[in-house]
N, C-alpha and C positions, 0 to 999 in steps of 0.2 A: 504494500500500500504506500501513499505518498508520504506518510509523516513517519509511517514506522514505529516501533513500538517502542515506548517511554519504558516500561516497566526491563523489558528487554529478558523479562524471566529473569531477573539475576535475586529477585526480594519479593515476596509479598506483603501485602501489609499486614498487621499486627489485630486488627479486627478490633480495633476502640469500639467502645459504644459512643451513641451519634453519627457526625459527621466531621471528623474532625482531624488529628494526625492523622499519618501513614502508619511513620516509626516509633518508636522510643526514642528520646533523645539521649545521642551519645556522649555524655560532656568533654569523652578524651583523656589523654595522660596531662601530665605536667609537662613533657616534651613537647608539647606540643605548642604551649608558652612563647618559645622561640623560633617558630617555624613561622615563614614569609611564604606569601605567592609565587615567589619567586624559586623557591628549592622544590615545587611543583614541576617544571619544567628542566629540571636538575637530570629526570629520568630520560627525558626523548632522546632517541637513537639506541635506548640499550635496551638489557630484557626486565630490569625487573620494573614493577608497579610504580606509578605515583602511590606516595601515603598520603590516607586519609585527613591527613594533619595539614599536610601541603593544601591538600583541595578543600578540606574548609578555610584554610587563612585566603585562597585567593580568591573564592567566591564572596567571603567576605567584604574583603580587597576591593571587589570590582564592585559590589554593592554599595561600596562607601564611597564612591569617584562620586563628585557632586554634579554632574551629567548624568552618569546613570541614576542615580536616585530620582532623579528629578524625572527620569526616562517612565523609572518602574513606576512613580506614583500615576503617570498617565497612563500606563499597561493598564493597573488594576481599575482606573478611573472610566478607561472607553466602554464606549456600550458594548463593543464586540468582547473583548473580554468579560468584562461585569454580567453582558446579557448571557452566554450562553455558557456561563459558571452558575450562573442562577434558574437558565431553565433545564441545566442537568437534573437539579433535584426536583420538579416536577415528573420530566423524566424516570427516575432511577420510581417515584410511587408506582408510575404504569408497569414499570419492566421487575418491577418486587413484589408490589401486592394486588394489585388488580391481576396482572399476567394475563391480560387481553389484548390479543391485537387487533380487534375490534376500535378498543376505546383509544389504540392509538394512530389508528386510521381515520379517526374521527377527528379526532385532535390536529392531527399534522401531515393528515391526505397521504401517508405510507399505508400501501396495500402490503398485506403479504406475499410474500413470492422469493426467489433467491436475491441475496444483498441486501435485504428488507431492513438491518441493522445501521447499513452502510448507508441509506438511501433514510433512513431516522436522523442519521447524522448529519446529512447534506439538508437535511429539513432545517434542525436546527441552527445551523449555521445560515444561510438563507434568511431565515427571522431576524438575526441580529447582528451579520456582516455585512453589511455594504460596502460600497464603493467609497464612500466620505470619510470610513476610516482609515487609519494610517496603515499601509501594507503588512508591515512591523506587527502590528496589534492584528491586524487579520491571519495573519498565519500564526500566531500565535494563539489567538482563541481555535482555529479550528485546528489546529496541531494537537490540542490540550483535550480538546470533546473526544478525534480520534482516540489518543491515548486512555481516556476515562473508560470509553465505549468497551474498545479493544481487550482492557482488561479484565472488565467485567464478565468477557466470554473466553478467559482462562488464555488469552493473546492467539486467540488463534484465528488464523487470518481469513482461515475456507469457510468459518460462522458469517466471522464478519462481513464478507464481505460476497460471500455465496451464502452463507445458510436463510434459511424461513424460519419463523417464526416460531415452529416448534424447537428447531435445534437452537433458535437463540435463549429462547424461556430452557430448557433443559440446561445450557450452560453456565445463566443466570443463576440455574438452583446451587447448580455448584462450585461457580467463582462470585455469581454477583455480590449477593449477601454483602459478604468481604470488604469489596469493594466500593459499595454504598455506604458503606456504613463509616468508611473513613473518604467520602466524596470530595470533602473541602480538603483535604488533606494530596490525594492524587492531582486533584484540579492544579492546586496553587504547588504543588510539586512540578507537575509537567511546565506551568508558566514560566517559572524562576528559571527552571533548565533550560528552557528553549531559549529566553531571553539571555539568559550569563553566557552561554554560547555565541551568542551574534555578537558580545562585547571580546571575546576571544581570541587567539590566531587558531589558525586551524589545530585541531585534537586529533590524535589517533582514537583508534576504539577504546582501548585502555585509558588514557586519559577520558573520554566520552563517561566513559561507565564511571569513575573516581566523582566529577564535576556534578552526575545523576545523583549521586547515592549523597554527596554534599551539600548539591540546591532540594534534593527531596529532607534530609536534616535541617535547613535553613527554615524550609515551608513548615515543618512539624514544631519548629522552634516557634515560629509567629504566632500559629494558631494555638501552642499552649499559652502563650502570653494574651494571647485574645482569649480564651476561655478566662484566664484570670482577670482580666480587666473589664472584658466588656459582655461575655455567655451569660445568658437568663436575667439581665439585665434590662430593663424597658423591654422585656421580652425580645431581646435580639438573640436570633439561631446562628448556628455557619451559616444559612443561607444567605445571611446582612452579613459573609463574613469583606468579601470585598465593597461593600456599601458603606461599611464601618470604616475600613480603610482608608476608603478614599473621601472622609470624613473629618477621619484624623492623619493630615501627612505627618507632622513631625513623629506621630507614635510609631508611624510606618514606617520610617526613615532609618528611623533609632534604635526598630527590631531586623532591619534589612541588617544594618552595620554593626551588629553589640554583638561582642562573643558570647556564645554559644555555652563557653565553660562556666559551672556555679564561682 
């Protein structure tokens, strides 16, 4: 498919209740104190790994340039992001407890038939990409639905993008759950990554996968910080999680760039 898969099978998520993390938050060693972005790129050309320590300081790093911050608070602010991070979770009700695809043919004119999933996703995107958005924010909201979609039918790409309706509700039974339930968590993972990548030089896969597993820790880090600050509060769910956001930039700003470590 064109966006390819976020998750990449390397992690599943952790099955929070709600909608919220992916992960668990790693705090790290104490070495990791004095580890720069820059000893990230320390590995290219040889065999072993970037460390984890490397690719969180330089996601960090790049989230703290006062261009990008200013970049991400309008990522999460555009309607193409915002809309179709908020009409996932309308979504993720049809495709977990109704499980008709009836009601979602009703809803968003996808019949059943092969692709039916993939052809759900071009819907949603459609409602809330236009052309008046910024390219940047278009490919990256509909990179992020892909990946949400994708995962929820165990990343397998002949559901998504060939199966009907029954093989997608069967796959749902057995990945989506999962993956609904930590929705804001996947969402604002896939975001951050696709975004810290375009601010990048080019990655090898190894590096790719290091930079994943650091912007999906970054995204798990925000939204525990937003559970504490602002969850069940004036009644705000994750579904207000980028509403709230883009609400408060300095709060935003502060959790893009704060270490990660207690």
């Amino acid at each position: 498919m064109g966006t390819g898969s976020f998750g990449g099978g390397s992690s599943g998520a952790l099955g929070r209740t709600g909608s919220g993390a992916r992960f668990s938050v790693d705090s790290g060693s104490s070495a990791a104190e004095h580890t720069t972005g820059k000893d990230f790129f320390a590995s290219r050309g040889r065999a072993d790994v970037p460390s984890m320590a490397s690719a969180r300081a330089l996601v960090r790093e790049t989230f703290a340039q006062r261009g990008v911050g200013d970049y991400m608070f309008k990522m999460i602010s555009s309607p193409a992001v915002r809309g179709c991070f908020e009409e996932l979770f309308l979504v993720s009700v049809l495709l977990t407890q109704q499980q008709s695809w009836g009601a979602i043919a009703r809803q968003y004119g996808v019949r059943d038939g092969p692709g039916c999933l993939a052809d759900l996703a071009t819907a949603i995107k459609r409602k809330h990409i236009d052309s008046g958005s910024m390219e940047a924010f278009r490919e990256i909201a509909g990179a992020s639905v892909d990946d949400v979609l994708l995962a929820a039918v165990g990343e397998d790409d002949d559901i998504y993008l060939d199966g009907r309706a029954e093989d997608v509700f069967s796959a749902i039974k057995k990945f989506g759950l999962k993956i609904f339930r930590s929705l804001a968590g996947y969402y604002l993972g896939s975001a951050l990554y696709r975004a810290a990548i375009r601010e990048l030089p080019a990655l090898d896969e190894r590096q790719k996968e290091a930079i994943q597993r650091a912007t999906q820790e970054r995204a798990d880090f925000i939204i525990t910080k937003f559970e504490f600050a602002f969850a069940g509060k004036d009644q705000t769910t994750h579904r207000q999680l980028l509403k709230t956001f883009s609400e408060n930039p300095d709060w935003f700003a502060n959790k893009l760039r704060q270490e990660t470590a207690p």
